[in-house]
C-alpha positions in Angstrom: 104.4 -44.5 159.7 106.3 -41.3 159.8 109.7 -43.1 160.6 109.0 -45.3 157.8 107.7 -42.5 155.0 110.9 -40.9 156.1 113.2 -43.8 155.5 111.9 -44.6 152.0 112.2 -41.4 151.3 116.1 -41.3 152.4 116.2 -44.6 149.9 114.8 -42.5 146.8 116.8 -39.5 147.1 120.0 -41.8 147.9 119.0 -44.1 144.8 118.5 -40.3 142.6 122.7 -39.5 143.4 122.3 -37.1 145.8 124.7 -36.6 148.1 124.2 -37.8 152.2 124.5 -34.0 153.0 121.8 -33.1 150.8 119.1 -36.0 151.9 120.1 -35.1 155.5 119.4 -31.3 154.3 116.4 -32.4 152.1 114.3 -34.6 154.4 115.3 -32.3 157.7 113.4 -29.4 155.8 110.5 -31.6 154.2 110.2 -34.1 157.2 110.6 -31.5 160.2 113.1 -33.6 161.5 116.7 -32.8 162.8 119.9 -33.8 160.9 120.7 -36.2 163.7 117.5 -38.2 163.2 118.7 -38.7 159.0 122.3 -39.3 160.2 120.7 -42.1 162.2 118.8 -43.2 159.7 121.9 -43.7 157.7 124.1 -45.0 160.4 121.6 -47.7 161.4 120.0 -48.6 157.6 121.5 -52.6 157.9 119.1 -53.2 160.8 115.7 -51.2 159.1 116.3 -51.3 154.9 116.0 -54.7 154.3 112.7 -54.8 156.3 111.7 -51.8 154.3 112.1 -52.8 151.5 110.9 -56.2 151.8 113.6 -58.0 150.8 115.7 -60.4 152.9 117.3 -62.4 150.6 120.2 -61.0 149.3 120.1 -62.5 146.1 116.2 -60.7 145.5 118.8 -57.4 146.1 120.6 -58.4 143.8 118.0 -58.6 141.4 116.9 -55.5 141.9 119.7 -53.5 141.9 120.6 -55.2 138.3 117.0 -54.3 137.5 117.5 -51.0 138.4 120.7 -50.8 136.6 119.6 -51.8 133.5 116.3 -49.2 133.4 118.4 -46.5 134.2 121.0 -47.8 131.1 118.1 -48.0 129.0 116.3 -44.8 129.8 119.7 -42.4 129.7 120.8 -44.6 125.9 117.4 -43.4 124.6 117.5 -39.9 126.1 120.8 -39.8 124.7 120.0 -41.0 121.2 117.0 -38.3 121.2 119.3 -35.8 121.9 120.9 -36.5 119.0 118.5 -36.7 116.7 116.8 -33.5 117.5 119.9 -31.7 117.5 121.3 -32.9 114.4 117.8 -31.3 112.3 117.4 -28.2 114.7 120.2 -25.4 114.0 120.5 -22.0 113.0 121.0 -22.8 109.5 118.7 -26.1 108.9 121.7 -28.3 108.2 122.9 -31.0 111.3 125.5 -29.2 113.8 128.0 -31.8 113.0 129.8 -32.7 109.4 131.7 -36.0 109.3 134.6 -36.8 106.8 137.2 -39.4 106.2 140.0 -37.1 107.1 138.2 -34.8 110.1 135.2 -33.9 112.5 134.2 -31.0 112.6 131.7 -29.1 114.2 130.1 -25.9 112.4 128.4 -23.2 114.7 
């Protein structure tokens, strides 16, 4: 079980954007493993990550990784569009941190 709690760990930082180097640094510290075991892990992931994962057919990948894409699309559009909104009623001076015109943008401080 520790070879596999390891390995779908490797998949969730991997699938989070960090870097091989850092999982390898990562799951060497929180897995008291060595670096070689990750590297491994990485170098052999066609023969153990479809079993881990459960899927075999490649199209049910495929399906997932568009899933995937899409949630992650969705959640960063509405972080974004918070963002937004919050800064554009929470400056210094009460007014929105940007003024649009038809000749210019400009931004005040």
């Amino acid at each position: 079980m520790n070879v596999v709690s390891r390995r779908l760990e490797l998949l969730k930082l991997e699938g989070f954007g960090f870097s091989q180097a850092e999982v390898v640094k990562e799951l060497g510290v929180k897995r008291a493993c060595s670096k070689w075991t990750v590297y491994s892990d990485f170098e052999t992931r066609e023969s153990w990550q479809p079993t881990v994962q459960s899927a075999m057919d490649a199209h049910c990948v495929l399906l997932k990784v568009v899933n995937r894409y899409e949630q992650v699309y969705r959640q960063a559009s509405f972080r974004t569009q918070a963002y937004f909104r919050y800064t554009s009623t929470h400056s210094d001076t009460g007014k929105p941190l940007w003024n649009t015109t038809e000749q210019e943008t400009s931004y005040t401080s």
